[in-house]
N, C-alpha and C positions, 0 to 999 in steps of 0.2 A: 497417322502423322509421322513424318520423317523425320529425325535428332539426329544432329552431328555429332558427331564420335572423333575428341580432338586428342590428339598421342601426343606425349612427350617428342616422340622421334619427328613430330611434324608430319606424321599420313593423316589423312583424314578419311575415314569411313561412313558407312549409316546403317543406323538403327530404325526400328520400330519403337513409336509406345506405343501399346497397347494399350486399349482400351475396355470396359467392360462391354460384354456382350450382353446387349440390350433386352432382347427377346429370349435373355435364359428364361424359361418356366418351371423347371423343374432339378434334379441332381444336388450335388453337394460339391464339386469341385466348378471353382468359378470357369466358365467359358469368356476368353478373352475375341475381342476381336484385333485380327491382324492387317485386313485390307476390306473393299466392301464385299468382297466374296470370299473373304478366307477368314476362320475362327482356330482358334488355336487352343488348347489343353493339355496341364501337365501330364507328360508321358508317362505310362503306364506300358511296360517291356509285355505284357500278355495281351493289350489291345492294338500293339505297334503289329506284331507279328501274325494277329488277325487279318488285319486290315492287307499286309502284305505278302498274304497267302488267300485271298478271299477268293472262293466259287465263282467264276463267270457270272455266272446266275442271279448269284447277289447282287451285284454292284448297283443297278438300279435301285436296287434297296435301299443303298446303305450311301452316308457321303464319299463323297470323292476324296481320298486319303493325298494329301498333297508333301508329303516328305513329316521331316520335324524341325525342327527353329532351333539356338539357341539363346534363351531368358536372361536374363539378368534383373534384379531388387535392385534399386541403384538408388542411392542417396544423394541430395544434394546438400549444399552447405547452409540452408535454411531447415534442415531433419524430412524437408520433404522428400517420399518414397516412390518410387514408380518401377512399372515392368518395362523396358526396351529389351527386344527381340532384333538379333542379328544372324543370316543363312550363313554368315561365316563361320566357320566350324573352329577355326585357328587363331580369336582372340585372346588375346594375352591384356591386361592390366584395366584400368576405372573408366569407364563412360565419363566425358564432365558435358552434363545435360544441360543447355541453355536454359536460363530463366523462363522466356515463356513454352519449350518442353516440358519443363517437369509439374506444371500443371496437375493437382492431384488427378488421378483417375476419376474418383467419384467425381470429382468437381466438374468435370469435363462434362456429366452426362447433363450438368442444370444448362448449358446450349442450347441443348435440341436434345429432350424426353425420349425422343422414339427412333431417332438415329437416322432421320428424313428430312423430309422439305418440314416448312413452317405452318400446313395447313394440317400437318397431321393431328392424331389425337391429344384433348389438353393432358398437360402435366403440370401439378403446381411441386413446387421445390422449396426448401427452406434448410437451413445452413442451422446446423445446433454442434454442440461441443461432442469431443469426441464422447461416448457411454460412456456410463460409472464402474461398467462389466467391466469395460477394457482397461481401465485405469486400476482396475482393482489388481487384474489381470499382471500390469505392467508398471509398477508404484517406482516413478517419479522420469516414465520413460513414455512419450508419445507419438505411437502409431502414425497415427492421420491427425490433423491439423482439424480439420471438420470432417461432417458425414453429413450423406443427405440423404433427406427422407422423403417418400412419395407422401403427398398431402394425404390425410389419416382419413379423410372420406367424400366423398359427392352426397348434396343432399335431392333427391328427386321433386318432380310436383308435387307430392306429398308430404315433404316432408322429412319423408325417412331416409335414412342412411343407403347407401347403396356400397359396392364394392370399390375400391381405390383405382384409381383410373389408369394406373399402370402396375405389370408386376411387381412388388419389392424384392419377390424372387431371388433376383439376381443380386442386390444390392446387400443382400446376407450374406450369401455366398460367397460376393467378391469381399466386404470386409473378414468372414473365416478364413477365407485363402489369404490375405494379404497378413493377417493374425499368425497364420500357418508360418510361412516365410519369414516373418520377421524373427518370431521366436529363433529361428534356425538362423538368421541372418550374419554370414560372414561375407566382407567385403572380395568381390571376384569371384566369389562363387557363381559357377554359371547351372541352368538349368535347363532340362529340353523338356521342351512341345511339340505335341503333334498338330501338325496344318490338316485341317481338314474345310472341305465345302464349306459354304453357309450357305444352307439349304432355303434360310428364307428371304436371300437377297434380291429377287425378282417379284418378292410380295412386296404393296404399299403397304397395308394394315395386314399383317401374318397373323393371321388367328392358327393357333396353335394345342394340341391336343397330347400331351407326355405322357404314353401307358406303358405301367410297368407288368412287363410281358410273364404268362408261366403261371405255374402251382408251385415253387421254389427259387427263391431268391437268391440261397447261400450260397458262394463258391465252395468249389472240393477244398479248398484252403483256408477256408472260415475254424474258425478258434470255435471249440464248442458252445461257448459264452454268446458269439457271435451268431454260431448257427441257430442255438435256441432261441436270440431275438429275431432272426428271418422268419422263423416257423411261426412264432408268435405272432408277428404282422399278416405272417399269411392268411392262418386262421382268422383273424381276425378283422379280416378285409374281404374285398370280393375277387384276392388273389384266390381263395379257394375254391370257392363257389363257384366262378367263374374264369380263373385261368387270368385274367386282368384287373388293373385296378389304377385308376388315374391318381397321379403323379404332379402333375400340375396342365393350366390352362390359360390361356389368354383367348377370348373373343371379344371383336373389335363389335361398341354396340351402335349400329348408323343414327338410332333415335337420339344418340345424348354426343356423338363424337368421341366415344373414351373406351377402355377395354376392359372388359370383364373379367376378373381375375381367380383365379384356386390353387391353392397349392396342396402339397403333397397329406397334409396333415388333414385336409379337408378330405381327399381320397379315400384316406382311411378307414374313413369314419362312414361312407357309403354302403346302404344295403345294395342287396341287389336290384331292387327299383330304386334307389337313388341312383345308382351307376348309369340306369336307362335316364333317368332325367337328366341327368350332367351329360350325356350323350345327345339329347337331344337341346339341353343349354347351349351345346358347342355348335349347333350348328344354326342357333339362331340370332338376329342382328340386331333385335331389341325391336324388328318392323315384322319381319313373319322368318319363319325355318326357310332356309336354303334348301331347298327341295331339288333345286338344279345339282348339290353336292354329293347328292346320294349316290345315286349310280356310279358317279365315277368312280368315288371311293369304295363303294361295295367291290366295284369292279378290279380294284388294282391291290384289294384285300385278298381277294381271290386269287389274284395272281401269287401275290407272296406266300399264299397256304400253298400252294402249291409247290412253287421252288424248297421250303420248307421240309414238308412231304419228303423230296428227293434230297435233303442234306442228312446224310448216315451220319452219324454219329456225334454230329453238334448238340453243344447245349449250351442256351443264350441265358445264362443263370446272370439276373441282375441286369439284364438290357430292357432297353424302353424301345417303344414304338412312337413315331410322330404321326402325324395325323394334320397336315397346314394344308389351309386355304387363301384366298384372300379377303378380305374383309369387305372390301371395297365392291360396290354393289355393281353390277354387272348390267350392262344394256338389256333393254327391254329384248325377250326373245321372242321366235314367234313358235306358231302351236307344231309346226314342221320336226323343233328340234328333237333332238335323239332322247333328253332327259325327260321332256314332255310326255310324250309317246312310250315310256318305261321302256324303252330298246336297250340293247348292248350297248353302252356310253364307251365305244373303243376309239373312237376317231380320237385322233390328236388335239384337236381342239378340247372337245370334253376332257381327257385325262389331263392336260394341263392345270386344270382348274385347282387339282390337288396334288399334294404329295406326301408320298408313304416310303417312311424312312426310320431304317432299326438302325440304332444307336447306342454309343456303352457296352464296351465289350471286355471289359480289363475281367471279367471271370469266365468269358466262351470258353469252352471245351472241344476238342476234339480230334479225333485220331491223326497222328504226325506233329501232334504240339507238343515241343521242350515242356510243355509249361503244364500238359495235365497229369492230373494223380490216376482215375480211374477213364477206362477207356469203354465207352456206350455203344450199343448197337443200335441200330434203326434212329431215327429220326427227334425233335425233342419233342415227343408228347404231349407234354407241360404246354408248351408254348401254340401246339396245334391246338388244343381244347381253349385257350384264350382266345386266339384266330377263329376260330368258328363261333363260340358266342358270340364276340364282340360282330361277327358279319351280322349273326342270325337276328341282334338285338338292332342294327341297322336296317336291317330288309324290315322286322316288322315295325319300323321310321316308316318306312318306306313304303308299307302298305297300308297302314292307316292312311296316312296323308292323299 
């Protein structure tokens, strides 16, 4: 949405609000959205400098790095809070946000749950006072007006509970980050974002796979406090065991119209045959496994071990791998096609199907960075021993089935 920006001197400008980004599943800093193909997130000067020094090689990998915004917390004269985003570099003094602008964030998202047309997947919504955390937090000073919450569950034929029909995810995330800001909140203060792709803007139903890549999560800049809880996580996840470990998920399920959800905490908690069932969770629609998604993916996983391979002295400490399809069930094929017939799924058409995108860079390393402590040879290791299980535990998807 577009907000006029009215000056005292009589110019008038425009802003962005921002929105939340619907399909986070995973991370700690909220992903905003800025237009429908652009998401935006507070800058970080060591993943700005990545992205604008990246490998050829990469880019297919990684989103399309589209500059940085400047942010602005803007208040209006009801206490309500919002983000407007302006390319103007050379603002000087207060946004005055129209009434129906400054519409809270969260409130926006009870419209439309999925950020789509109206047939997409249900979402029920319900409007409660802001948490007793936050007031405790902030005693006699209020945040957000309301919060919403994803309905607390679906009950199946059965009876039983099942998983909440959309990520809440996101909806933590963006209340921490907006918690984050305001603590800090002085009026004019401006803040930058980086613009980056929205990788899942040409999916209707983006089923989505967040893996946190590697045998070591801690930046070389980690507090030892800090490094000891990466190691701990790792150990204790099938970071070690296996080089990866899911981070969060959304699959879209065709049998009920709603998305299946997991988050990071649930990852954790995965042995190493749980990580193979949640890998093969993700690739099913609630009707049978997408067997048509195999191959691509195996195939454009391979690819990335490879570019990988040949990047000397990177190291992707604390990045995630995506993993999106779409949800949305695909024309009957016939027995001719390429994924049928287990062939190399290289055509165009097949690799469309998916996409494989590394993400989260604010601790990469690597040789010719302002920004590193210690400088590596050869390739990240870590992150190729994650790459290869995770293909190996797909091929053998792929050969049972």
């Amino acid at each position: 949405m577009v907000v006029q920006d009215s000056w005292d001197t009589g110019d008038t400008r425009f802003g962005v609000l921002l929105e939340p980004f619907v399909h986070q599943v995973g991370g700690h800093v909220s992903m905003m959205k800025y237009d429908e193909h652009t998401i935006c997130k507070p800058l970080i000067s060591q993943e700005q400098r990545f992205y604008e020094s990246l490998p050829l090689a990469m880019k297919q990998f990684t989103p399309q790095y589209k500059g940085t915004v400047t942010v602005h917390l803007l208040k209006d004269s009801r206490g309500h809070f919002s983000l407007v985003a302006s390319p103007l570099s050379d603002n000087h003094g207060s946004y005055d946000v129209s009434p129906e602008s400054s519409v809270m964030l969260l409130q926006k998202l009870q419209k439309n749950g999925s950020g789509h047309n109206n047939d997409l997947p249900l979402v029920q919504w319900k409007h409660t006072q802001l948490t007793q955390s936050l007031k405790e937090s902030y005693p006699g000073k209020t945040l957000l007006r309301t919060e919403i919450h994803v309905s607390s569950f679906m009950e199946n034929t059965n009876g039983n509970q099942t998983e909440k029909s959309c990520s809440p995810w996101r909806l933590r995330c963006h209340k921490e980050h907006l918690t984050r800001m305001y603590s800090e909140y002085q009026e004019n203060k401006m803040h930058r974002f980086l613009l980056l792709e929205n990788v899942v803007s040409k999916y209707k139903y983006p089923c989505i796979l967040d893996l946190k890549m590697g045998t070591r999560q801690h930046g070389d800049d980690a507090s030892e406090e800090k490094k000891a809880r990466h190691i701990k996580k790792c150990e204790q996840s099938t970071s070690a065991s296996l080089g990866v470990r899911i981070c969060g998920m959304q699959v879209y399920q065709a049998d009920s119209n709603l998305f299946l959800c997991k988050d990071k905490y649930y990852g954790r908690k995965l042995s190493t045959d749980g990580f193979r069932q949640a890998l093969y969770q993700f690739l099913h629609n609630g009707l049978h496994l997408r067997k048509d998604l195999l191959e691509p993916i195996i195939f454009q996983l391979k690819d990335l071990l490879s570019v990988i391979k040949n990047q000397s002295s990177y190291r992707f400490y604390s990045s995630s791998l995506l993993i999106i399809y779409d949800g949305q069930i695909p024309p009957e094929r016939t027995t001719g096609s390429h994924c049928l017939q287990k062939t190399n799924c290289s055509s165009p058409e097949e690799l469309f199907k998916v996409d494989i995108r590394m993400i989260d860079f604010a601790h990469t390393t690597y040789k010719g960075s302002r920004y590193n402590h210690t400088i590596y040879d050869g390739p990240d290791h870590g992150y190729i021993f994650g790459l290869e299980n995770l293909i190996q535990i797909l091929q053998d998807i792929s050969d049972v089935e």
